[in-house]
C-alpha positions as CSV (number, residue, x, y, z in Angstrom):
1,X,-20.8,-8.0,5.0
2,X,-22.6,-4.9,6.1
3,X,-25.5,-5.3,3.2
4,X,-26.6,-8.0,5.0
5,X,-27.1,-6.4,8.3
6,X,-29.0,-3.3,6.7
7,X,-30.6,-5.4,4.8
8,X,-32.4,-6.9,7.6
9,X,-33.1,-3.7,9.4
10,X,-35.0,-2.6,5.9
11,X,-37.0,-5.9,5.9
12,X,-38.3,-6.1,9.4
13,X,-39.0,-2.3,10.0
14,X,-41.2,-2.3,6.9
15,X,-44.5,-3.2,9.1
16,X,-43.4,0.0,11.9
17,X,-45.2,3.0,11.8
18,X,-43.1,6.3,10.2
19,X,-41.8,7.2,13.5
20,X,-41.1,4.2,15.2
21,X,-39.5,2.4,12.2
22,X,-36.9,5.5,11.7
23,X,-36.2,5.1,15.3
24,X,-35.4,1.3,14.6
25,X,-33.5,2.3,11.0
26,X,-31.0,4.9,13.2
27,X,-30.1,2.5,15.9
28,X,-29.7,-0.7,14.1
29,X,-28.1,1.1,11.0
30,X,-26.1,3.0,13.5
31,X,-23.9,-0.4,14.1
32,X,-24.8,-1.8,17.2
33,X,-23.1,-4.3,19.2
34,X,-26.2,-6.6,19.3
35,X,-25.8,-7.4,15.4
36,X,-22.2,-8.2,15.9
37,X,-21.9,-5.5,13.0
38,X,-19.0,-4.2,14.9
39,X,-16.9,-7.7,14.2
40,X,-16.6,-7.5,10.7
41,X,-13.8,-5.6,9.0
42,X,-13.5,-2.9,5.8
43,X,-13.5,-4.5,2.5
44,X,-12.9,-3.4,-1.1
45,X,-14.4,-3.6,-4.7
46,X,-10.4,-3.0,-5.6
47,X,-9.6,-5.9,-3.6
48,X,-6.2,-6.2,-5.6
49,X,-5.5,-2.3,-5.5
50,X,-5.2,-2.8,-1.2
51,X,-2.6,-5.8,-1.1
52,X,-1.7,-5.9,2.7
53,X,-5.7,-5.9,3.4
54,X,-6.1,-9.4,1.5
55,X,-2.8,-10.6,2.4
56,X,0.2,-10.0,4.7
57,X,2.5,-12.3,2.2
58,X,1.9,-9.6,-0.9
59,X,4.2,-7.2,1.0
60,X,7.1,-6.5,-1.3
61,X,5.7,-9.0,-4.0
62,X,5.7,-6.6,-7.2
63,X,8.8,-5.4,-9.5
64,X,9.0,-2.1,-7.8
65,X,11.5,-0.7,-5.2
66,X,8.6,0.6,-3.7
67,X,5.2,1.6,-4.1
68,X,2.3,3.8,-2.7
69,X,-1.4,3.4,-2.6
70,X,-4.3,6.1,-1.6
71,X,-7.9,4.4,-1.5
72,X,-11.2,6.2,-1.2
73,X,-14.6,4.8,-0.6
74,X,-17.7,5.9,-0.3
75,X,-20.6,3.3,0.0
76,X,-23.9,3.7,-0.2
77,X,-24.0,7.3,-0.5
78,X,-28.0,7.8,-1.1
79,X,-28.6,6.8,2.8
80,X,-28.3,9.2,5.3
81,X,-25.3,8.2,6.7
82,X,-22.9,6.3,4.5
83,X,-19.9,4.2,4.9
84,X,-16.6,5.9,3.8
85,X,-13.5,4.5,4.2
86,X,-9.9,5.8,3.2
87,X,-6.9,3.9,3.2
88,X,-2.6,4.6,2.5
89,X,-0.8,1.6,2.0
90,X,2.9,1.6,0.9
91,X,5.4,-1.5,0.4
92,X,8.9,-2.4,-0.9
93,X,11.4,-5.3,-1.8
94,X,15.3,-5.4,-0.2
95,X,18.0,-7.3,-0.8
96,X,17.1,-8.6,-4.5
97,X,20.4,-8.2,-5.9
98,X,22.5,-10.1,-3.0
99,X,20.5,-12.8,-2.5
100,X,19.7,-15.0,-5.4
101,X,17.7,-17.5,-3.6
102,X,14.8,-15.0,-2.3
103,X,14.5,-11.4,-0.8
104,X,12.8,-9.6,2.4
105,X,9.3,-7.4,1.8
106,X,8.7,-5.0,4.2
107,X,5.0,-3.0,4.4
108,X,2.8,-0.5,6.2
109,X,-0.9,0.1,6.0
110,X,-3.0,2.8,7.7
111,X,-7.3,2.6,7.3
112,X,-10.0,4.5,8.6
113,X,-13.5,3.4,8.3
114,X,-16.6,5.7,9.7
115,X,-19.9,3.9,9.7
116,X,-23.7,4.7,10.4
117,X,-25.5,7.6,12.6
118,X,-23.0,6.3,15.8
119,X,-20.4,7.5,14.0
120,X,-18.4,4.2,14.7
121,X,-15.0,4.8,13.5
122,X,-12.2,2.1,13.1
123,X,-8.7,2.9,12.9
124,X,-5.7,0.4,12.0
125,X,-2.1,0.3,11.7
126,X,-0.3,-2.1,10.9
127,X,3.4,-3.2,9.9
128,X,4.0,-5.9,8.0
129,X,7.0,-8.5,6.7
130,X,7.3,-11.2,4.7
131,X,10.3,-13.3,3.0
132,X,9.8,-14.4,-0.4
133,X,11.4,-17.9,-1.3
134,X,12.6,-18.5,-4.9
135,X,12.0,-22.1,-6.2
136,X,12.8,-21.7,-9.4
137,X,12.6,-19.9,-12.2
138,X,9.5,-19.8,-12.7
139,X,7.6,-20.0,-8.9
140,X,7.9,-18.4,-5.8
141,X,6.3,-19.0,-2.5
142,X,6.3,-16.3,0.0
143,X,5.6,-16.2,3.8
144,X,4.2,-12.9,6.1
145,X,3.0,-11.6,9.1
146,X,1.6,-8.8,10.0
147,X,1.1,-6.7,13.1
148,X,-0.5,-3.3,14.3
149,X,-2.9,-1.8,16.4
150,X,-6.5,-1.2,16.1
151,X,-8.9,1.6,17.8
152,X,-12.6,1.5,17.8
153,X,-15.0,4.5,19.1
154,X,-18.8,5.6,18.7
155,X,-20.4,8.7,18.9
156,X,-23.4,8.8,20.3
157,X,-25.0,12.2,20.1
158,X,-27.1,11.8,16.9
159,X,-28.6,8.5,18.5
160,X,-32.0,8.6,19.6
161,X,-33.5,6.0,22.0
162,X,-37.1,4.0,22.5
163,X,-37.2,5.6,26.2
164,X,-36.9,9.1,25.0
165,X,-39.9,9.2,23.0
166,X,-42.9,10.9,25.2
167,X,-45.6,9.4,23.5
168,X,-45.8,12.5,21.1
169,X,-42.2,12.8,19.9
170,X,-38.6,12.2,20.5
171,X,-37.8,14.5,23.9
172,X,-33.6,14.7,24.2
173,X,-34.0,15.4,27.7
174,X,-34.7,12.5,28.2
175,X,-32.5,9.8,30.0
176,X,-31.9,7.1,27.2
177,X,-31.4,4.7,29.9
178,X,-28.3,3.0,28.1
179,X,-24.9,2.4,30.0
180,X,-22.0,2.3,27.3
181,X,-18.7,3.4,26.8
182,X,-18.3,6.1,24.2
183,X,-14.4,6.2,24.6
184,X,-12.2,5.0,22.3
185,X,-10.3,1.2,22.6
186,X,-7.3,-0.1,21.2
187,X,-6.5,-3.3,20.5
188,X,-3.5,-5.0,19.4
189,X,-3.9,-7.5,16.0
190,X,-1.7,-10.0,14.4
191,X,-2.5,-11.8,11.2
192,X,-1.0,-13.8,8.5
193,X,-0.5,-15.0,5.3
194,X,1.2,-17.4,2.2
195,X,1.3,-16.5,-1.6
196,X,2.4,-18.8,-4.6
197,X,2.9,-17.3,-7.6
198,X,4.1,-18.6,-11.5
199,X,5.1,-16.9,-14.6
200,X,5.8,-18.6,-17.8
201,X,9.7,-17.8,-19.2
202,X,8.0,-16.0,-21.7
203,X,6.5,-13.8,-19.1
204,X,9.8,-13.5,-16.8
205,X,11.3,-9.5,-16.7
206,X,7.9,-8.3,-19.0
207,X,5.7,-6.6,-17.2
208,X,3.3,-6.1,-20.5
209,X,0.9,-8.8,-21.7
210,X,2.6,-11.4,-22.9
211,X,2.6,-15.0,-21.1
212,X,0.7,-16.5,-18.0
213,X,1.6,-15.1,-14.7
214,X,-0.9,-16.5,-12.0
215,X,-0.8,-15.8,-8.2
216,X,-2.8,-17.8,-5.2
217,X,-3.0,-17.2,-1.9
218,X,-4.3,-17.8,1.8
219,X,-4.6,-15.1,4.9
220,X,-5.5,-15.6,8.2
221,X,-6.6,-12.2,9.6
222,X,-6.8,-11.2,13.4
223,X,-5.0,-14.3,14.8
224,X,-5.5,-13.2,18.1
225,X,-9.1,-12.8,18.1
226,X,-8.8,-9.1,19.6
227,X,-11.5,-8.9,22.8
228,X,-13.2,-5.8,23.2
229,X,-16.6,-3.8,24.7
230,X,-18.6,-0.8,24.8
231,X,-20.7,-2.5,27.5
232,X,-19.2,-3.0,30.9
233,X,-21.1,-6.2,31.7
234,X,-20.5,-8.1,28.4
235,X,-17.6,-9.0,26.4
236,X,-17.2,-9.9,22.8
237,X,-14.2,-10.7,20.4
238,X,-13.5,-9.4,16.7
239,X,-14.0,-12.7,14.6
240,X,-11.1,-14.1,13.0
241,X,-11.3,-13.6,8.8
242,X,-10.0,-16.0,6.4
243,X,-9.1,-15.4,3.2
244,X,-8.6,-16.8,-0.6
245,X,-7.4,-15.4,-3.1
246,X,-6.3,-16.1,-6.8
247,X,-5.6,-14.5,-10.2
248,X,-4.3,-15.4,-13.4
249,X,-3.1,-13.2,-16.4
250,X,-3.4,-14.9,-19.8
251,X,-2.2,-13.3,-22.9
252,X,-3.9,-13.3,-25.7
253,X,-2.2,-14.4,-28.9
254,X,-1.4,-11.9,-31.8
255,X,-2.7,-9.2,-30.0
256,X,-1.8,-6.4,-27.3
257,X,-4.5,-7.7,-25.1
258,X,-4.8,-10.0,-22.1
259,X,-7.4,-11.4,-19.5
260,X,-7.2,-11.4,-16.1
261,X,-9.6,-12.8,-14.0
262,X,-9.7,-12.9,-10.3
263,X,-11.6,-14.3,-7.3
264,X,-11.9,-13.6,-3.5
265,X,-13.4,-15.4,-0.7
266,X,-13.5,-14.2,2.3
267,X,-14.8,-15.9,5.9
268,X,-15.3,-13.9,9.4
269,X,-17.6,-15.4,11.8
270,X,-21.5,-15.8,10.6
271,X,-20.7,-13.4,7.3
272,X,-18.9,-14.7,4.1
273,X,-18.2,-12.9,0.7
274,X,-17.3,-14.3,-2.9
275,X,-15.9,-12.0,-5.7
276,X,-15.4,-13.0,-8.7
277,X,-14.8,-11.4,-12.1
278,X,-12.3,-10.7,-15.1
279,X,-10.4,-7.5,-16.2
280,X,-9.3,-7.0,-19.7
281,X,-6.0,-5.4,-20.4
282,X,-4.8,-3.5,-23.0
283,X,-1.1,-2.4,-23.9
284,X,-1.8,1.0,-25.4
285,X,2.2,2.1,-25.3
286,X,4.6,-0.2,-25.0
287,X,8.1,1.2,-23.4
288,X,10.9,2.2,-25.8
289,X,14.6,1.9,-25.0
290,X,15.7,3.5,-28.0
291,X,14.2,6.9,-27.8
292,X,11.8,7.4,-24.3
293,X,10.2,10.1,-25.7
294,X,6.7,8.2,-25.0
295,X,5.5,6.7,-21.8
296,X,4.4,2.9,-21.5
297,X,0.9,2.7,-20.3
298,X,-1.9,0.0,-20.1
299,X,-5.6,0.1,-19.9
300,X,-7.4,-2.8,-18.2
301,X,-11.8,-2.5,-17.7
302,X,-13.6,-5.1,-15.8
303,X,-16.0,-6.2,-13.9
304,X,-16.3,-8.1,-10.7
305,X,-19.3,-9.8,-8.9
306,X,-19.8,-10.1,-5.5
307,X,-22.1,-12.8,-4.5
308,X,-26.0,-11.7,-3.5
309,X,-24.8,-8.1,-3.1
310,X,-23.3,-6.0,-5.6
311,X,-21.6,-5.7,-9.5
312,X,-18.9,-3.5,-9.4
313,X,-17.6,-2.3,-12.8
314,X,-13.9,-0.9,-12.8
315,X,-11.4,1.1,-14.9
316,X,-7.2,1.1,-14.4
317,X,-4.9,3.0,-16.1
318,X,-1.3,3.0,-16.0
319,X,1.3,5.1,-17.4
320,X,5.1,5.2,-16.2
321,X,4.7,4.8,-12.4
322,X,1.1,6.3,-12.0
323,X,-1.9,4.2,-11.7
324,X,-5.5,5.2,-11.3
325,X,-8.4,2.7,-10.5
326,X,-12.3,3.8,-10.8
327,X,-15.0,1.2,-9.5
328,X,-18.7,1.7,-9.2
329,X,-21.0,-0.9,-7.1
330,X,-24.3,-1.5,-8.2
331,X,-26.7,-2.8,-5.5
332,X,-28.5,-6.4,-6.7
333,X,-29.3,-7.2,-3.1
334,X,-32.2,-6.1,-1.1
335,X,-31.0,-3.1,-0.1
336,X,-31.4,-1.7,-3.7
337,X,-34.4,-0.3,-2.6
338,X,-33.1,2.3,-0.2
339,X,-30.3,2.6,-2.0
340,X,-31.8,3.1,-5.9
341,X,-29.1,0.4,-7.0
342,X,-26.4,2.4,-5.9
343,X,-23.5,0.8,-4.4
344,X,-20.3,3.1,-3.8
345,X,-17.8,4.5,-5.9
346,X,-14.3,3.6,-4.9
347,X,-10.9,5.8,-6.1
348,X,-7.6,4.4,-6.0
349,X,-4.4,6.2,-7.1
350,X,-0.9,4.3,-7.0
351,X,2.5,5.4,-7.7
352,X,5.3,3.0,-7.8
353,X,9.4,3.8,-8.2
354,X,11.4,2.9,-10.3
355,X,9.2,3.0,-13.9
356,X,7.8,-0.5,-13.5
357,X,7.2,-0.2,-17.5
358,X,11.3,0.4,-17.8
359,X,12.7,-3.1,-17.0
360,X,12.3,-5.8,-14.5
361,X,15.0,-6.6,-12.1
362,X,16.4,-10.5,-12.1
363,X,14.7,-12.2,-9.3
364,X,11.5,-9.8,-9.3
365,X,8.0,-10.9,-10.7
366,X,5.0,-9.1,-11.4
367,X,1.1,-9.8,-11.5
């Protein structure tokens, strides 16, 4: 979503002269409000590693009593002022055991994104629940909502404006002639979301490689199209995103291996994004109840595609209730050449309770 916007400001300042076209690169890279850059939320290479980002309805949805995740991105490094993001998300399952026909999900999710040269900054909070309905065996179909705050703030002291330039230079003395609020706004934000999932009875209480397990789902993000300004005389809202999500894990006969592939579409106002792409796992240790001298752990390497803009090629590995996910974006868009074809490397560590490798609980599934 934000390739799209620097890539214009690359294109059109390409016929400016040095000074002036820098001037044009810091205020429209900067994210301003007259490229609606400000209406478009954080997104991830990892898109499955960040659950309650995608969809409120995953809250809960795993094996696990609970689990953590820590996310750090940093896109686009190789400009002068890049995009990092970092993100704690934690959620957990109650009340599997007493209820036979579905159980509560209960999640929370913190993110900070800093953009540009304004130094626009978006913080989020959120708390989430969702109820997941057993209707069989086999499927599941699960219902949440999310809610939280959300602040926004710019800082304009590395800015430099058209009407402090003296003809000579750029003069920060003088008056930049702008009227704009650099305090910080908070907003409150409501979204939500529905997951099916399946598994095969010969995937049910495994959580290695063997039979289908498949998962699709549908968010509504920022139901309440959240109004907001840094200009007094003008008024704008933060666009509604829609999501789609799916992925299916296939086993692969006679061997320790399976694919997974995955897609994401996402909607919000005039920007879309598709992802697409395919992991391959690998059971390197498989858990042992007779002696547990040996931890179970998986390897899975993929990569993913996202549509006119990036391939991102990705690493997980899992051992006892640590996970650690590497992904690298390389730029196919036309920003490649400010950026070299560097995208952003992205860093996500998760730890989950109990031993997710151990057993699975009755009533619990796993993707």
């Amino acid at each position: 979503m934000k390739s799209k916007i620097l890539l214009i400001v690359v294109v059109v300042t390409l016929n400016f002269k040095p000074a002036r076209r820098r001037l044009i690169l810091l205020l429209l890279a900067g994210g301003l409000q007259t490229l609606n850059c400000f209406s478009q939320d954080i997104h991830f290479s990892q898109h499955y590693a960040n659950p309650l980002n995608m969809n409120p309805a995953l809250a809960g949805s795993l094996n696990e009593d609970i689990k953590a995740i820590l996310t750090y991105k940093d896109q686009w490094s190789q400009l002068d002022n890049p995009y990092k993001t970092y993100s704690l998300c934690a959620d957990a399952g109650f009340l599997k055991q007493k209820n036979k026909n579905g159980y509560l999900g209960a999640g929370i999710n913190l993110f900070y994104d800093i953009s540009g040269i304004s130094k626009l900054s978006t913080t989020t909070l959120n708390l989430t629940g969702s109820y997941h309905v057993k209707l069989n065996m086999q499927n599941w179909l699960t219902a949440g909502l999310q809610g939280g705050i959300l602040q926004r703030k710019i800082n304009d002291g590395d800015l430099q404006w058209d009407n402090q330039y003296d003809g000579t230079g750029y003069n920060p003395s003088l008056s930049s002639g702008e009227t704009y609020a650099t305090e910080p706004f908070m907003l409150g934000d409501v979204s939500t979301g529905l997951v099916w999932n399946y598994q095969s009875e010969k995937a049910i209480h495994r959580i290695n490689n063997e039979g289908i397990k498949s998962e699709l789902g549908v968010a509504f993000f920022h139901v309440n199209k959240p109004q907001y300004s840094f200009y007094s005389a003008s008024k704008d809202r933060i666009y509604a995103r829609y999501v789609v999500h799916g992925k299916v894990s296939v086993e692969i006969p006679n061997s320790i291996f399976a694919l997974i592939p995955t897609f994401v579409y996402m909607k919000q106002g005039p920007s879309t994004e598709f992802i697409s792409g395919t992991y391959l796992r690998m059971m390197l240790k498989d858990y042992s109840s007779h002696t547990g001298l040996f931890y179970a752990s998986a390897l899975s390497l993929g990569a993913h595609w996202r549509l006119k803009d990036a391939v991102a090629l990705a690493l997980l590995f899992e051992m006892h209730r640590v996970a650690l996910g590497l992904s690298y974006d390389i730029n196919i868009s036309g920003l490649k050449y400010a950026t070299n074809k560097n995208g952003g490397l992205e860093v996500t560590l998760r730890y989950c309770a109990p031993n997710p490798f151990a057993y699975r609980r009755k009533g619990s599934r796993l993707l």
